[in-house]
MMTF fields as JSON, N, C-alpha, C and O atoms, coordinates in Angstrom:
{
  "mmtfVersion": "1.0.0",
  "mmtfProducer": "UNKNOWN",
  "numBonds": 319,
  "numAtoms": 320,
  "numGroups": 80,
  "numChains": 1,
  "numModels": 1,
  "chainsPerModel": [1],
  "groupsPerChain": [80],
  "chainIdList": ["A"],
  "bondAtomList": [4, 2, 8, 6, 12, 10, 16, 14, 20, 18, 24, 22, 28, 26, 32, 30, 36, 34, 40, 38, 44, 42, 48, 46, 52, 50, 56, 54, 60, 58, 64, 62, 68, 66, 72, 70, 76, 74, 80, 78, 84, 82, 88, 86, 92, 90, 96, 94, 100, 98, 104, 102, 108, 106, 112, 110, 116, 114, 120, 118, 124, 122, 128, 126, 132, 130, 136, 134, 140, 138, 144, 142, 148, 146, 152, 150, 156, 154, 160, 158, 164, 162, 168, 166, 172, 170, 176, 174, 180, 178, 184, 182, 188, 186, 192, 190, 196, 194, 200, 198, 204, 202, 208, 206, 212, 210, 216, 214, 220, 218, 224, 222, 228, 226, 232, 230, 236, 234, 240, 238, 244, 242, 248, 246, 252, 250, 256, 254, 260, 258, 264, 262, 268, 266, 272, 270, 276, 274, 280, 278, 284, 282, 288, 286, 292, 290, 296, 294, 300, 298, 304, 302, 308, 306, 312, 310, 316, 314],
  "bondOrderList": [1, 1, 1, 1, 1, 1, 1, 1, 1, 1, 1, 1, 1, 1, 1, 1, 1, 1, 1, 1, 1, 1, 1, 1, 1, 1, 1, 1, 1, 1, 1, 1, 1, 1, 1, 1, 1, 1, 1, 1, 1, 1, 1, 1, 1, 1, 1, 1, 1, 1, 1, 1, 1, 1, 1, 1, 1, 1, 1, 1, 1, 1, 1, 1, 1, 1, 1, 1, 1, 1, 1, 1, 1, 1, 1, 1, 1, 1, 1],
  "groupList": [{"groupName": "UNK", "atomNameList": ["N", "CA", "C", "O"], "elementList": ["N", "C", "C", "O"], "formalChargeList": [0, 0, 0, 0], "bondAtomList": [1, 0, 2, 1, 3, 2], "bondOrderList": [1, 1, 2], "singleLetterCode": "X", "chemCompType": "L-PEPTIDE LINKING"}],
  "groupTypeList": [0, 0, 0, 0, 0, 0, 0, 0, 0, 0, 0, 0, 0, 0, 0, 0, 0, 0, 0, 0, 0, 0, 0, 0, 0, 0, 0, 0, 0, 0, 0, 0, 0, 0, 0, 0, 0, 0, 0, 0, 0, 0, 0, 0, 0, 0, 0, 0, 0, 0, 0, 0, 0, 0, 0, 0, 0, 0, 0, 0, 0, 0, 0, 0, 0, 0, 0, 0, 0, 0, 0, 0, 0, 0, 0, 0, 0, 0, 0, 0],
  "groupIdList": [1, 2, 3, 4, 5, 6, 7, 8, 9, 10, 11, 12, 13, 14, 15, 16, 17, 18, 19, 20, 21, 22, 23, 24, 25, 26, 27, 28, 29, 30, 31, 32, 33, 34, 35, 36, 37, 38, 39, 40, 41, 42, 43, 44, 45, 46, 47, 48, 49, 50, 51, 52, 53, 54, 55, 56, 57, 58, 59, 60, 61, 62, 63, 64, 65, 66, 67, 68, 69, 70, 71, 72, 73, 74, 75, 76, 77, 78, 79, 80],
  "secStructList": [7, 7, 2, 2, 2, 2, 2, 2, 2, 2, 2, 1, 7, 7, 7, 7, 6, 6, 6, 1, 7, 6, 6, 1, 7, 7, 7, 1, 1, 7, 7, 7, 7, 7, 7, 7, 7, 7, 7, 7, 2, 2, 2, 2, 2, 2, 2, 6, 6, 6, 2, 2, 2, 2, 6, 7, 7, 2, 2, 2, 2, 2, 2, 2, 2, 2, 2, 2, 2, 2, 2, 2, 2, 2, 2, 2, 2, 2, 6, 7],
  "xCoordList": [72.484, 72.822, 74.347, 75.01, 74.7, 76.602, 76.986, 76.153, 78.329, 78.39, 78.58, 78.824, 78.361, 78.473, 76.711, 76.221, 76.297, 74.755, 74.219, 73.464, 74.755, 74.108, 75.044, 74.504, 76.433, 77.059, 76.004, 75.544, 75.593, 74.949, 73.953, 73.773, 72.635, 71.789, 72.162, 71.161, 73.052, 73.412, 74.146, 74.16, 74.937, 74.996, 73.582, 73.428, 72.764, 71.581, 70.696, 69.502, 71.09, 70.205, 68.846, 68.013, 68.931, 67.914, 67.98, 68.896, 66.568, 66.356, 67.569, 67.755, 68.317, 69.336, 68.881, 69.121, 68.067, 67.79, 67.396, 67.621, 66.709, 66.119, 67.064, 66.435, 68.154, 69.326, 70.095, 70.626, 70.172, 71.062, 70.43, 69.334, 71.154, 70.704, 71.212, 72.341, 70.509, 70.937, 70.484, 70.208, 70.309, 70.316, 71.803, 71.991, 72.622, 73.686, 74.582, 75.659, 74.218, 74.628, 75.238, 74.658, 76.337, 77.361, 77.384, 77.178, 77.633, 78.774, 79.627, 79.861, 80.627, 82.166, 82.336, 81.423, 83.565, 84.433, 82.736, 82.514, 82.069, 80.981, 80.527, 79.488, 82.003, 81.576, 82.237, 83.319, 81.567, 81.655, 82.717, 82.94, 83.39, 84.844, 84.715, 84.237, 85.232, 84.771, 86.144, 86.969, 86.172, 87.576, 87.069, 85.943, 88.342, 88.377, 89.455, 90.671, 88.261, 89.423, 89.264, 88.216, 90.573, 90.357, 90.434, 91.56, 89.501, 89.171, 89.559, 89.795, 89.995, 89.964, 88.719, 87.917, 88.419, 86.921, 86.262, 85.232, 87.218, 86.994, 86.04, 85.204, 86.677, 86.819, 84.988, 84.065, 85.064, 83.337, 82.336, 81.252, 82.659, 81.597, 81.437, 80.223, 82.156, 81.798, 80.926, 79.774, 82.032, 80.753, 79.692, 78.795, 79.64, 78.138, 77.218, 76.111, 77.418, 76.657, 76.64, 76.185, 77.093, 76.636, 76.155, 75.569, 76.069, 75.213, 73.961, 73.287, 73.522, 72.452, 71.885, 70.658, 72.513, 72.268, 71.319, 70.19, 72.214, 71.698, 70.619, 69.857, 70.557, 69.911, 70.378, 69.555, 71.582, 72.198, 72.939, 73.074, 73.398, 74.141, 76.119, 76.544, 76.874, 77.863, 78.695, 79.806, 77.904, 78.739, 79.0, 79.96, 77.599, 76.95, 77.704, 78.233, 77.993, 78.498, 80.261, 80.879, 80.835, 82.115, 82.544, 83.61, 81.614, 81.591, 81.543, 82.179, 80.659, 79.538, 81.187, 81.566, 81.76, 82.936, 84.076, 84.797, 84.073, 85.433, 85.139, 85.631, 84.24, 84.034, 83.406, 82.962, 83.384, 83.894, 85.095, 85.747, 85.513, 87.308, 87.831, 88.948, 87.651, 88.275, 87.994, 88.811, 86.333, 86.562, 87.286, 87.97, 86.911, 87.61, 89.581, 90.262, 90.288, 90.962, 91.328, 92.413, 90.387, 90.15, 90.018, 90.509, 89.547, 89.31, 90.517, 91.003, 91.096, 92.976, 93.587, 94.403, 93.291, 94.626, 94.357, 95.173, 93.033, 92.813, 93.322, 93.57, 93.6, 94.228, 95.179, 95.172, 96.312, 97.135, 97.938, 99.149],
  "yCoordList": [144.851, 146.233, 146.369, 145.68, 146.965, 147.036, 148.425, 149.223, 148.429, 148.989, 150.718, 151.518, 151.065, 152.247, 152.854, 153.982, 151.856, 152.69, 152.729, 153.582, 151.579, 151.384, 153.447, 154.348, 153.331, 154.542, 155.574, 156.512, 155.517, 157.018, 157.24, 158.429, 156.024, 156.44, 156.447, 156.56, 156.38, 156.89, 158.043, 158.689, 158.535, 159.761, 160.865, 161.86, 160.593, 161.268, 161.12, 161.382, 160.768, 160.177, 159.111, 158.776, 158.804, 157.951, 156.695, 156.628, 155.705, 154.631, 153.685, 153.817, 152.877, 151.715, 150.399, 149.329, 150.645, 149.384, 147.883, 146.724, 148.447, 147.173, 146.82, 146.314, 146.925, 146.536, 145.649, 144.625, 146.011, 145.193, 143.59, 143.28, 143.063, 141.526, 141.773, 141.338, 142.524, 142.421, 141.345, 141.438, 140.415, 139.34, 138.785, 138.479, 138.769, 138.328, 139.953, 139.754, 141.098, 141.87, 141.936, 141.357, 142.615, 142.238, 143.575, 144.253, 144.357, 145.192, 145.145, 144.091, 145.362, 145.269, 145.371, 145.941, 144.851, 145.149, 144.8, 145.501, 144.063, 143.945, 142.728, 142.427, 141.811, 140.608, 140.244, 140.75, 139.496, 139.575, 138.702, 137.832, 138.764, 138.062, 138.552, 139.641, 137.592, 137.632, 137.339, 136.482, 138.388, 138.808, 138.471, 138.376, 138.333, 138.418, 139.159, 139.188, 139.969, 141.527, 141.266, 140.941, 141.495, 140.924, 142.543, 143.038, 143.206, 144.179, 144.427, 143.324, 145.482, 145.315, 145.066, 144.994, 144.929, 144.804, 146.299, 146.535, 147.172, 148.57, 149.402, 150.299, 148.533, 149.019, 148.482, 149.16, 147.088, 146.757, 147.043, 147.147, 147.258, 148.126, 149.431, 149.633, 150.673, 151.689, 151.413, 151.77, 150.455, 149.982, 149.577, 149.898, 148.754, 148.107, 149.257, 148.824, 150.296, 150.969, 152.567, 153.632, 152.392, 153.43, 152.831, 153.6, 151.503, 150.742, 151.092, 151.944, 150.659, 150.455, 151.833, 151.887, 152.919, 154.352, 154.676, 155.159, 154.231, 154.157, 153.221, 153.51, 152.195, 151.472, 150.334, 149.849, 150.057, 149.243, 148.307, 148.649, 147.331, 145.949, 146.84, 147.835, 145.61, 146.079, 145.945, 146.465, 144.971, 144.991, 145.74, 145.718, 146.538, 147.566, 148.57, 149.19, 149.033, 150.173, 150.264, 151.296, 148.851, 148.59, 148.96, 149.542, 148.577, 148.733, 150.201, 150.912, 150.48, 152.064, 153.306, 154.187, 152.789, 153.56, 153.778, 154.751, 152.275, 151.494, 152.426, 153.404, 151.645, 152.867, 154.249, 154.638, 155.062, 156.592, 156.781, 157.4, 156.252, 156.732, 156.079, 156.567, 154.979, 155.193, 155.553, 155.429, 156.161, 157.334, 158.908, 159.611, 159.144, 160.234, 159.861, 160.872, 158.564, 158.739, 158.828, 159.375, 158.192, 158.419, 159.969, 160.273, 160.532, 161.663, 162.439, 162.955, 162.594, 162.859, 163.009, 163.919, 162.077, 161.544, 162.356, 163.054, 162.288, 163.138, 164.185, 164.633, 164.814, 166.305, 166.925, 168.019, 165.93, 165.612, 165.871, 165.676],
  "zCoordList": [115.517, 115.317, 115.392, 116.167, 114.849, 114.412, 115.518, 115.948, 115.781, 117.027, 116.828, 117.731, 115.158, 114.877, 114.816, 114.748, 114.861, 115.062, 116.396, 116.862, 117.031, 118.267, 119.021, 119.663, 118.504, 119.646, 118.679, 119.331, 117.293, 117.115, 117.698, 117.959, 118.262, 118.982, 120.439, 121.147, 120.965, 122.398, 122.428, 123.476, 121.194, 121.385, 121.057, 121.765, 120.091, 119.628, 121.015, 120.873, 122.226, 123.116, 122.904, 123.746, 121.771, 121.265, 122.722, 123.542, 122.681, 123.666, 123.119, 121.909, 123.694, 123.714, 124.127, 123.567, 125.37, 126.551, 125.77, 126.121, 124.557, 124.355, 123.16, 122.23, 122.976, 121.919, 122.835, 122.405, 124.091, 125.32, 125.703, 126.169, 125.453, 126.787, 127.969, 128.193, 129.002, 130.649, 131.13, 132.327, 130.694, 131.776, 132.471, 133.648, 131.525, 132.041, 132.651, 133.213, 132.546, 133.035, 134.579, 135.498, 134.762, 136.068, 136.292, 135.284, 137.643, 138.5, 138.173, 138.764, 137.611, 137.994, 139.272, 139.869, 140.127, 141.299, 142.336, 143.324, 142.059, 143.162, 143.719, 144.307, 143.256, 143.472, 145.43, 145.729, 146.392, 147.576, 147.834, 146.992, 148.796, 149.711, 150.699, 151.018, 151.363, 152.673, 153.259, 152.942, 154.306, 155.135, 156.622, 157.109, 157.13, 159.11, 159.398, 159.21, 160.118, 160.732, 162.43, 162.988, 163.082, 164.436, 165.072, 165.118, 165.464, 166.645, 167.52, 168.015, 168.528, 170.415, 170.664, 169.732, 171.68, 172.597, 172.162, 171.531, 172.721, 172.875, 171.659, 171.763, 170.289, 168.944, 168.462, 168.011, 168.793, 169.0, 169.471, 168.899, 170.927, 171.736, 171.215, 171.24, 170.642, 169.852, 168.716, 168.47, 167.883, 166.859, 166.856, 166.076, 167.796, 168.021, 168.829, 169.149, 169.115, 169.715, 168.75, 169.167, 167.783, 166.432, 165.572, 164.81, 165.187, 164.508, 165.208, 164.629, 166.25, 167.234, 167.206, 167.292, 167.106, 167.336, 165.725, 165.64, 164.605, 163.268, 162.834, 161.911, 163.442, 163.094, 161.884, 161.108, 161.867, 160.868, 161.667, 162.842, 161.367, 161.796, 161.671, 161.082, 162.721, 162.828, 161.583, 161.471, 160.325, 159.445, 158.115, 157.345, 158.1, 157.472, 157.891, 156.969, 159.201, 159.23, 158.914, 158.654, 159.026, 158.903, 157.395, 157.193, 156.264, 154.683, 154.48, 153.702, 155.347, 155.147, 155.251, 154.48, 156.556, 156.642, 156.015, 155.793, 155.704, 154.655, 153.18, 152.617, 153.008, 151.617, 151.461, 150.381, 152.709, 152.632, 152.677, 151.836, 153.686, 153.054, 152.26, 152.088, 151.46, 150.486, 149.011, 148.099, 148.857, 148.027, 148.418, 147.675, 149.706, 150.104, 149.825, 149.65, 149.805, 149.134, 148.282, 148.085, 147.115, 145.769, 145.095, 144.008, 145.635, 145.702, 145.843, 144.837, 147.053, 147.359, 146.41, 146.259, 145.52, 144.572, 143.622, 143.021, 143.424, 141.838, 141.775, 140.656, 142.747, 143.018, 143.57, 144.134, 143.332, 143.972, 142.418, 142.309]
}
C-alpha cells in the first residue's frame, strides 16, 4: 500500500492495523538503563515505608515520582 492511501484511510478513520507489521514495533524513549543514585538513610526509610503503605517496591515508587515531575515539568514549559 503506497503511503498516500494508507494516510487517506487513517484520515477517513478507516481500519490500518492490518497494513502494519508490529512485530518489530518499539516505544520510543522506553528502552531501560540502569542508574545508581546514592540516598541518606533518612531518604530510604521514608521511601521504603510509602512503598509499603502503597503497596509497590522502592523502585516503582522512585520512577512513579521521577516521572510526575517531570511531566509536571514538561508541562511548565509549555506555558511558559
Amino acid at each position: 500500500m503506497k503511503a498516500e492511501e494508507f494516510d487517506k484511510k487513517f484520515d477517513d478513520g478507516e481500519e490500518i492495523l492490518n497494513a502494519l507489521d508490529l512485530s518489530k514495533a518499539k516505544r520510543s524513549m522506553q528502552e531501560q538503563r540502569r542508574v545508581n543514585v546514592d540516598f541518606p538513610a533518612w531518604m530510604i526509610e521514608s521511601l521504603d515505608k510509602e512503598a509499603s503503605r502503597i503497596g509497590v517496591t522502592r523502585q516503582s515508587i522512585i520512577k512513579v515520582w521521577l516521572a510526575e515531575r517531570l511531566e509536571e515539568l514538561t508541562a511548565m514549559k509549555k506555558y511558559r
